[in-house]
Residue, then its C-alpha position, 0 to 999 in steps of 0.5 A: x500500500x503507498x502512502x497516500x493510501x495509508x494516510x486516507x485508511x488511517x484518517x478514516x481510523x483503520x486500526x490495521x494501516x495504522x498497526x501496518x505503519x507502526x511495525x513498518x517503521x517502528x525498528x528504524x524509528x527506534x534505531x535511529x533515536x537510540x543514536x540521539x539518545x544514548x539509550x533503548x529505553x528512552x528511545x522506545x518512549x519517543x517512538x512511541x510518543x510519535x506514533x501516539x500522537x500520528x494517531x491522536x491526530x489522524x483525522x487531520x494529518x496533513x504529510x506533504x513528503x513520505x510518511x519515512x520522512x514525517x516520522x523521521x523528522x517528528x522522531x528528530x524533533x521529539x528526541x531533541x526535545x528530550x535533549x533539550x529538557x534533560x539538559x535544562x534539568x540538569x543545569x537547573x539541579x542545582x537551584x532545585x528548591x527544597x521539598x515543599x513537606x519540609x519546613x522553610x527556613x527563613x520568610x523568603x522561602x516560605x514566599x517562594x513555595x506560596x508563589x509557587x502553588x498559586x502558579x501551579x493553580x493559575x497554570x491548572x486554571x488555564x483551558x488545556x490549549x493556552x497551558x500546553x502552549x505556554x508549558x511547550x515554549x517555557x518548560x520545553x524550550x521549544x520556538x513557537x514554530x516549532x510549537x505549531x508543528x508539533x501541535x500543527x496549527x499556526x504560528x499567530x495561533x501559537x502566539x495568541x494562545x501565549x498572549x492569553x497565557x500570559x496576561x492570565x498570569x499576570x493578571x491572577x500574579x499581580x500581588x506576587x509580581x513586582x510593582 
């Protein structure tokens, strides 16, 4: 079957296309990021991640190329998406505050985790597409065009999704944000 035929059969949601392009590239998928990631494990989490979200998102898939080049490419860039959030992680280990079970040590610390569980409420309070946008581009790293892509919408939608995010925050931090 050519991949204009797979693409229609997995938009109308047949499940034995989409297992078909699974096990077709799964192996080379998983092999390839393996080389990215320096490890089996993560690797088959990518993968699977990738072909989670072809799935979720079948009904409008658009693949200009080869269905070989979109996966290798959303495999790529999910992978060094990895990368980027590990490295971030890392160089933030050592500003990592202290548990939030034990007691603060000084006025400023108990400021910091009272910030920091009114910015998890805002942030739950925010509709799903303003969050996933904001969390993409601050907790990921990830450039609002590369936000589009993964989430296959425009980049003014992108920036309007942040704008709101951001004004929600500002406007429900305000006594906690300076004068």
């Amino acid at each position: 079957m050519d991949d204009r035929e797979l693409l229609h059969r997995i938009r109308q949601s047949d499940e034995h296309a989409f297992d078909s392009l699974f096990r077709r590239f799964y192996g080379m998928l998983v092999g390839f990021t393996e080389s990215l990631l320096r490890g089996r494990a993560p690797a088959e989490d990518v993968v699977q991640d990738v072909m989670l979200e072809v799935w979720r998102r079948r009904e409008m898939l658009e693949i200009a190329e080869s269905w070989r080049s979109y996966l290798f490419r959303a495999t790529r860039n999910r992978a060094l998406n990895e990368l980027r959030h590990a490295k971030v992680a890392l160089n933030a280990e050592p500003f990592v505050r202290v548990p939030e079970w034990e007691e603060p040590s000084s006025p400023a610390e108990l400021d910091a985790q009272e910030l920091d569980r009114e910015f998890r409420r805002v942030m739950q309070s925010l509709p799903d597409v303003e969050r996933e946008v904001f969390e993409m581009s601050r907790r990921d790293g990830l450039k609002y065009a590369e936000i589009a892509n993964v989430l296959d919408v425009s980049v003014k939608t992108v920036e309007a999704r942040m704008g709101r995010a951001l004004k929600a925050l500002r406007t429900q931090l305000a006594d906690w944000l300076p004068g």
